[in-house]
N, C-alpha and C positions, 0 to 999 in steps of 0.2 A: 224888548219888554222893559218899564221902567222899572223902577226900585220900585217903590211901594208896592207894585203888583206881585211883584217874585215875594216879598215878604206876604203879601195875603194868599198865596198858593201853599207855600210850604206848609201849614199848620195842615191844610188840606191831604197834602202828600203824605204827610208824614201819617196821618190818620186811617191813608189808603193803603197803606202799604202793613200798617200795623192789623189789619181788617183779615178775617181768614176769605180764602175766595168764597165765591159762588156757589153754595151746594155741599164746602166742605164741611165734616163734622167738628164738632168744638172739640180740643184736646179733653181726654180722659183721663184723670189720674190712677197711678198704676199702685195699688198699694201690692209693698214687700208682702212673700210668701210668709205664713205662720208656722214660725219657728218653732220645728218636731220635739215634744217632750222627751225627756229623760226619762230613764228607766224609773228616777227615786221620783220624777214627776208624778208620773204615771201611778204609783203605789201610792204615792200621798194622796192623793187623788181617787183611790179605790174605795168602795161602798164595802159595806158589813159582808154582804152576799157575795162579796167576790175569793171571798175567804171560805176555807174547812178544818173543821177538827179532826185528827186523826182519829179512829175506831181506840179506844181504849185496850180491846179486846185483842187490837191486832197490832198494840205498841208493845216494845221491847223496850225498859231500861235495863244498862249495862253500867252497872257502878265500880268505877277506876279510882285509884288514889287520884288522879286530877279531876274528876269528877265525871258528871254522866254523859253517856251518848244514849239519844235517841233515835231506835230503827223503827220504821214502820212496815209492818208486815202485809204481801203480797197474795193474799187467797183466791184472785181473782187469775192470778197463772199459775200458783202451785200451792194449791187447796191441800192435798195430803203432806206435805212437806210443813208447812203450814200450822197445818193441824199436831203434827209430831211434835215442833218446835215451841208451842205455846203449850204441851202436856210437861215436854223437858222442863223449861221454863219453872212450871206451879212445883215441880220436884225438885228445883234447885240445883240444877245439873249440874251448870258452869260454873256455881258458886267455888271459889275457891281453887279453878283448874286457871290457866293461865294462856296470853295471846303469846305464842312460843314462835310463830312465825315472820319476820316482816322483812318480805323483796324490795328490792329499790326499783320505783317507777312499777310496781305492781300489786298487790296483796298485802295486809295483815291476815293472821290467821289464828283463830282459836278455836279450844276444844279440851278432850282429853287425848293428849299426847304419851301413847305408851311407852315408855323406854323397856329396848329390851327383856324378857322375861315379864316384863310389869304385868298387871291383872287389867282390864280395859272396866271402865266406871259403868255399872250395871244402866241400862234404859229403861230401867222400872218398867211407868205403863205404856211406854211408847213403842211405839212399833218398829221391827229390827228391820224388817224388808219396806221399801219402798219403791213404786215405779218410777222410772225419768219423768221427769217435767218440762221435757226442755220447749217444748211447747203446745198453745191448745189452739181450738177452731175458733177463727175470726169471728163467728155468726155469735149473738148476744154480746161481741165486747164492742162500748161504745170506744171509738176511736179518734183524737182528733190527731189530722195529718199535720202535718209542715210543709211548708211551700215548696222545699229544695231536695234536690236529689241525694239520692245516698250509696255508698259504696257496697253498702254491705246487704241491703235489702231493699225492695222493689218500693214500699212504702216505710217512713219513718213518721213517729208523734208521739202521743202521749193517750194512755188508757188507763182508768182507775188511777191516776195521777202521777203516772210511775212511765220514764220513758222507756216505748215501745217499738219494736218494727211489724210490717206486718207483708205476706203477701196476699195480695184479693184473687190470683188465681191457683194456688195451691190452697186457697181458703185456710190457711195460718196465721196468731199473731204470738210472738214471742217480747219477753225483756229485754232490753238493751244493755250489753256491760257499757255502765258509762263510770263515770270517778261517783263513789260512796253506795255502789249495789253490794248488796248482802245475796252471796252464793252460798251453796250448800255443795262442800268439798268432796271430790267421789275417788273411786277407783280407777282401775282401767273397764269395769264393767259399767254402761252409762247407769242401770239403775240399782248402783252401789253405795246409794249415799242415803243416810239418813236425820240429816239435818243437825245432827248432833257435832258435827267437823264444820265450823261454819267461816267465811273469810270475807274481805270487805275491800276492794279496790279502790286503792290510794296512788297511783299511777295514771300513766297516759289509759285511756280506753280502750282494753283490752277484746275489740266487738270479735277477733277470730275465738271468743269463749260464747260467744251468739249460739243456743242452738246445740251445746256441747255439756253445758253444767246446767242445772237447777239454778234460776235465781226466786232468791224466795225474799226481798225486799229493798229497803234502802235506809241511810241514813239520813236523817231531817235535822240532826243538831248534835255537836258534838265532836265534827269530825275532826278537828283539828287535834282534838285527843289520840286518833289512832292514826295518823298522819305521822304524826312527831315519833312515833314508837321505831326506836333507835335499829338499824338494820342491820340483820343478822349476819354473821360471817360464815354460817355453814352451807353448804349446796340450797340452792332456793329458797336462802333467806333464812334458815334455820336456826333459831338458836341454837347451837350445841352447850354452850353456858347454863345451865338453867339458872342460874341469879340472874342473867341478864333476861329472864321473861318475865311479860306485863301482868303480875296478879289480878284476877278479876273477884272482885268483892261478891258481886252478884249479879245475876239476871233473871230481872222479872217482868212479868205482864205487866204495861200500867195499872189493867185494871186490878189488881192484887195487888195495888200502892195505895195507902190512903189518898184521900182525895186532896187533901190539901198538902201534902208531899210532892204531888205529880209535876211536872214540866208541863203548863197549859200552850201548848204549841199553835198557832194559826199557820197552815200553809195554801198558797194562794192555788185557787180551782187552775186547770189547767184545761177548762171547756169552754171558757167564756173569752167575749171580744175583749174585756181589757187582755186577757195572757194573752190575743193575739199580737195588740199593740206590746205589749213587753217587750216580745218575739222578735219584733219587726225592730223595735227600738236595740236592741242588742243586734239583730243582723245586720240594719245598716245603720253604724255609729255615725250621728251627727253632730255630737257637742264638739267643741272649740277644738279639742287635741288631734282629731281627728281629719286626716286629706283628704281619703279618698274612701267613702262605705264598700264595703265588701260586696253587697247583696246577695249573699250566703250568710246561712251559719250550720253549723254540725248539731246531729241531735246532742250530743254527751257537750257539746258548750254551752246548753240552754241549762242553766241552773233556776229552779225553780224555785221562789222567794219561801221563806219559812219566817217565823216573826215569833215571839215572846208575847200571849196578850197581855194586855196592860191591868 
């Protein structure tokens, strides 16, 4: 073949060879997966409606020299305990008694703490006898589940906004001890407790108390207050000191707060698709620091958003 000719092939060659074959498809591009939001994404992100106000009716503030914690109270699993707590409450029970208890990795506690011979602080219009609460029938409680298994009961989630367990074939749903539930302290008899001894878990997740004590709510804000409350050196936490306990100022119903006193709290529904993405966004961590997502999470690690409204 002479020279010129090999020079007028190659542009050819080269054309054919660059050519896809016969029948193939044209390359696709692949675009990158879209990179799973954040948790604080996800919130920035959230509509009005994704949000609730606490029941005025069924908030507790607890006024400390460091300032307030806000509980929100549980009527929808211990309605008479409930009910006790919010009559103490308008009477001023706690005003003035003191948190005398705090375990390490478990409990704050407060109350009227009788010392020896003391006189125990009258229950005015409350009621002295209460039944256990330790739990009620699944059937009317809306329930949402969580994807993942749990140790301690057949179903776990969240109900009236408070997490829950529940089983569907003993037709049960009970509270969760998860870190910042408000229990009502008892005796050795289970329906010995009348919400007037009340304690608040500041510790790992105590769930073998599932099913054993009344829980009659949770904390929403504040907690870092009864966290810090210095621990006790007597058997279970005990003050034996009494200078060393937490005076309490007082405890009241928000709704027996002026209204522009109150702590307007937003805390995020815990029935809608965005908490599911939250959910999923804390079970499996995908931002930068993170190797390997879990896909797990424990119900007592789901912390539920609470916010300041603006």
């Amino acid at each position: 073949m002479d020279r010129s000719r090999r020079v007028r092939l190659l542009p050819m060659l080269a054309a054919l060879l660059a050519a896809p074959a016969a029948g193939a498809a044209e390359p696709v591009a692949v675009e990158a997966p879209e990179r799973p939001k954040t948790t604080q994404e996800l919130l920035d992100a959230s509509l009005p409606t994704d949000w609730r106000r606490p029941d005025p009716g069924n908030t507790l503030y607890m006024e400390l020299d460091g300032g307030r914690v806000v509980i929100e109270l549980a009527p929808d699993f211990a309605p008479a305990h409930v009910a006790n707590i919010r009559t103490l409450a308008r009477q001023g029970f706690w005003d003035g008694l003191t948190i005398y208890r705090s375990q390490d990795n478990f409990v704050v506690q407060f109350g009227d703490l009788v010392d020896e011979g003391g006189t125990p602080r009258p229950l005015g219009d409350a009621k002295p006898a209460l039944p256990a609460e330790f739990s009620r029938p699944s059937d009317g409680l809306a329930f949402h589940a969580l994807p993942d298994r749990d140790g301690w009961a057949p179903q776990t989630g969240f109900a009236a906004g408070f997490p829950a367990a529940r089983d569907p074939a003993a037709g049960q749903a009970w509270m969760a001890h998860c870190y910042g539930t408000l229990g009502a302290g008892r005796d050795a008899a289970p329906d010995s407790s009348t919400g007037a001894e009340l304690y608040v878990v500041t510790g790992q997740s105590p769930r073998q108390l599932d099913r054993n004590i009344t829980q009659v709510g949770r904390v929403l804000h504040g907690m870092e207050l009864l966290s810090v409350v210095p621990r006790g050196t007597g058997p279970l936490g005990f003050h034996e000191d009494a200078a060393k306990r937490v005076p309490i100022k007082a405890v009241r119903l928000a709704s027996e707060v002026p209204e522009g006193e109150r702590t307007d709290l937003q805390v995020l529904r815990t029935d809608t698709p965005l908490f599911d993405a939250v959910v999923e966004s804390r079970r499996n961590r995908r931002d930068g620091w993170y190797v390997q997502p879990a896909g797990h999470i424990d119900l007592c690690n789901i912390t539920v958003p609470v916010r300041i409204a603006d």
